[in-house]
Steps between C-alpha positions, in 0.01 A plus 500: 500500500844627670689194638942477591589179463658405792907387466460502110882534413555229745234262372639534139851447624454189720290349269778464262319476231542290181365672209324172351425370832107503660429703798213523783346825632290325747362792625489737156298839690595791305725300263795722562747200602361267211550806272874503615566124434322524163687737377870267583255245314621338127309233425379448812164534692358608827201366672318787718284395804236686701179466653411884449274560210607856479859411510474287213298734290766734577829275435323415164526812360831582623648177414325495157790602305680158579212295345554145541818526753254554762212265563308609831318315676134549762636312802731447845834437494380200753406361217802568339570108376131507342526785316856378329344135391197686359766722262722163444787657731729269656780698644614867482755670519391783808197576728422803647261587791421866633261390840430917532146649451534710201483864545175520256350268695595682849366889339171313339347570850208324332702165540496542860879447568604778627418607865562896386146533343159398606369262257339156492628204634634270179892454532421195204785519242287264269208735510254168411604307795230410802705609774506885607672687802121585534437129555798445734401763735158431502458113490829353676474444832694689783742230580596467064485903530733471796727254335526675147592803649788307734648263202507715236507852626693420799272815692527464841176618618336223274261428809349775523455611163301189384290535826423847399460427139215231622378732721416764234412299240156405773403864412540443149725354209822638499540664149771735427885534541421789723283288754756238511783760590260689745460149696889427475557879655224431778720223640833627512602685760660859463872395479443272209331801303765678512730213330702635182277165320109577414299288777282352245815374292549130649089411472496622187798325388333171684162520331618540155719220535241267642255655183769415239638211663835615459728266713346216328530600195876597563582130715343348174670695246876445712409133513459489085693796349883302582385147305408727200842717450764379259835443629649833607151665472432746753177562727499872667216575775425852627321522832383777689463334821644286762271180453553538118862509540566233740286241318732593205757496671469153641410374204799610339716358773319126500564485182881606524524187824417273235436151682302556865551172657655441840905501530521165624303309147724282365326576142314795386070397516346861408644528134480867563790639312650830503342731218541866604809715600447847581683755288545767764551453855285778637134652312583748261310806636411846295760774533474872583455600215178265395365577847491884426327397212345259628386474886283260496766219341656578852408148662580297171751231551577270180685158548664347174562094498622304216401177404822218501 
């Protein structure tokens, strides 16, 4: 399995790492950015997260050398505060989160994430879960097609591709990734086709996050990761697109506001209190020379915070 880790230097170096401290991969993949912080480690430990099977067969082996430094874990980083009370972690010291599709994942046309190949329809990073993209495109109605495609792919001719998904799915269960890019190309008329972006890039994008519940498990993991970082500790989040990074980002920035009652209160009745600052002003994006190596980390945008 060939994977880059995606703004690896930069990871290591924001996380400022304490060599006895304990760190979160929260979304281990390959294991190459756990592999990096291990190797700062002393005494201390990572905890590796993923949903993928695979992945964490994989991220065994490689991390095997560090023995008991890294303790991975079968789970989602949504359930990021569960998984730390059932290892007896309070607090840590750094969290990491890569929100890409690995690139294993995206060439194992067999996992039905990639819109390149015909395969079937699965898009399931937890390969045991009920939900598939098969089931989304074949079960959900044409006004929750309609909407998934809007919200989370932002794909403007939304409409009409869920009317023509329902439409062909009357002659018979949509199947494969090919099918479901053949109806996106039916609908879209010949200017859009010849757009620099692959026409079947926003659905795709849509259905795999509605399969994986992504968003919620990222609003869940943003609302528990800051109450769980020492003082000083440092949370880094890698997104890949626009709804990932503005939920970060607004999370980040509540957080900085501190209290979020109305100017004219006399006394303060939320109790929120500021617990974030963000370490750089902008997203730290890849450079030229990761992107020649690199192309697909070109949409990756990470956002460092620290907790105060």
């Amino acid at each position: 399995m060939r994977h880059e880790s995606v703004l690896l230097q930069e990871c290591v170096r924001y996380l400022d790492i304490d060599p006895s401290g304990i760190y979160v991969d929260g979304t281990l993949g390959m294991g190459g950015h756990a592999e990096a912080v291990l190797e700062k480690l002393g005494g201390g430990m990572l905890v590796g997260i993923d949903r993928d099977d695979r992945a964490l067969a994989f991220s065994r082996e490689r991390l095997a050398r560090f023995g008991g430094k890294a303790r991975l874990v079968k789970g989602s980083f949504g359930d990021l505060g569960q998984i730390l009370d059932s290892l007896g972690i309070q607090k840590v010291n750094g969290m990491l989160f890569d929100l890409g599709v690995s690139s294993p994942q995206l060439d194992d046309k067999e996992r039905g994430f990639s819109y390149m190949q015909d395969a079937p329809l699965d898009m399931r990073m937890d390969e045991s879960a009920p939900l598939s993209a098969r089931d989304v495109l074949n079960t959900y109605s044409e006004a929750e097609l309609r909407s998934i495609f809007w919200r989370y792919g932002e794909e403007r001719y939304a409409g009409r591709i869920a009317a023509a998904v329902v439409a062909a799915r009357e002659r018979g269960p949509v199947e494969t990734t090919g099918q479901f890019v053949d109806i996106i190309r039916s609908t879209m008329p010949a200017a859009a086709l010849r757009e620099k972006q692959h026409p079947a890039k926003r659905c795709f994008q849509a259905v795999r996050i509605e399969v994986n519940d992504e968003l919620g498990q990222l609003e869940r993991m943003l609302d528990q990761a800051p109450d769980r970082l020492v003082r000083g500790g440092r949370l880094l989040v890698i997104s890949f697109h626009s709804l990932e990074d503005r939920l970060v980002k607004e999370a980040i920035r509540k957080r900085e506001n501190g209290c979020t009652c109305p100017p004219d209160f006399p006394v303060c009745t939320c109790g929120f209190v500021k617990t974030l600052r963000s370490v750089t002003r902008k997203p730290v994006v890849p450079d030229g020379e990761e992107l020649a190596g690199n192309p697909r980390a070109r949409s990756a945008r990470l956002r460092i915070a620290e907790k105060v």
